[in-house]
C-alpha positions in Angstrom: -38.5 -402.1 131.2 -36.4 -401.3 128.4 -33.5 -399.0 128.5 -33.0 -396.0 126.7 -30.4 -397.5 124.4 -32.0 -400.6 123.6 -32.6 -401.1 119.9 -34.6 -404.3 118.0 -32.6 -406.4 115.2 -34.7 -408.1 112.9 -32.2 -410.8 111.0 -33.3 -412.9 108.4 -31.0 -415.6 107.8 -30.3 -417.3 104.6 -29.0 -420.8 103.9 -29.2 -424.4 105.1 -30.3 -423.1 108.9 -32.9 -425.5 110.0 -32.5 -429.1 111.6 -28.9 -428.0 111.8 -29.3 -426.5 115.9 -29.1 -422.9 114.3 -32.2 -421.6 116.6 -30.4 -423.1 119.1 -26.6 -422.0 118.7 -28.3 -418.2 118.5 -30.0 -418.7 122.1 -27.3 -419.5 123.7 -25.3 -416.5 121.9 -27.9 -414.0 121.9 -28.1 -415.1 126.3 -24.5 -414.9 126.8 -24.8 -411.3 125.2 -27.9 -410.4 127.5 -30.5 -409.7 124.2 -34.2 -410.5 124.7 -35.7 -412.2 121.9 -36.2 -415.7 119.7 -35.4 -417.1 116.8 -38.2 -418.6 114.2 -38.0 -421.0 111.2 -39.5 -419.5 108.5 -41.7 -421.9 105.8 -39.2 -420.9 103.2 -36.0 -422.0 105.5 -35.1 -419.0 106.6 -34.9 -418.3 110.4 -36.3 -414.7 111.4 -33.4 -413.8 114.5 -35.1 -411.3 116.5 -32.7 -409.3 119.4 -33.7 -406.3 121.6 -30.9 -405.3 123.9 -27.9 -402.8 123.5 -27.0 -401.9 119.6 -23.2 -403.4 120.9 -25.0 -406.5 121.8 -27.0 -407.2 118.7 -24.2 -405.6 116.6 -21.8 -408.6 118.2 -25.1 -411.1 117.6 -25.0 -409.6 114.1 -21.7 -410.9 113.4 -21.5 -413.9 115.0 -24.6 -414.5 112.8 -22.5 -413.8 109.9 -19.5 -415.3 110.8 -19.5 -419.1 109.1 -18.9 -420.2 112.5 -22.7 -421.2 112.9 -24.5 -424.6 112.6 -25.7 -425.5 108.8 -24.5 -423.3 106.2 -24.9 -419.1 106.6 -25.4 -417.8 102.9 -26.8 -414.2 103.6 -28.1 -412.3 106.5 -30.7 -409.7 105.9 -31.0 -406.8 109.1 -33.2 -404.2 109.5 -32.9 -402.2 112.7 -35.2 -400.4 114.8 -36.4 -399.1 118.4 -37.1 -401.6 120.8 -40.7 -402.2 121.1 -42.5 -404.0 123.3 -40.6 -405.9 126.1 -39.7 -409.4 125.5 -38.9 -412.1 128.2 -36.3 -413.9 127.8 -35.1 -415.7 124.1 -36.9 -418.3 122.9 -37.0 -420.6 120.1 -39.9 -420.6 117.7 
């Protein structure tokens, strides 16, 4: 059941984010933060974060996503935001 408040992140991350532990690293922050949700390589190397929880929560993934403290090498993150939609169980990694 999703919560009144609960709004859906789409983050597209730019950089040298695969092979590095990226999907991983944003598990365990996007968990510690409560968000439903995975984390996807994209075929371009990308990685497509998607977070449904509180807009504080995926506005603190958000940063942490941006903050150069990440595995690999962060150049860019691209977010579009959005109502959450269906429910998702738990965050995974794709």
């Amino acid at each position: 059941m999703l919560a009144d408040s609960d709004v859906r992140l789409d983050a597209w991350v730019h950089g040298d984010v695969q092979g590095v532990g990226f999907r991983w690293w944003t598990r365990s922050r996007a968990l510690e933060l409560g968000l439903t949700g995975y984390a996807a390589n994209k075929p371009d190397g990308r990685v497509h974060v998607v977070a449904q929880g509180s807009r504080q929560a995926c506005e603190q993934l958000l940063d942490l996503l941006s903050s150069g403290k990440t595995p690999g090498q962060v150049d860019k993150v691209i977010s579009d935001w959005s109502e959450a939609s269906d429910a998702i169980s738990g965050f995974t990694e794709r």
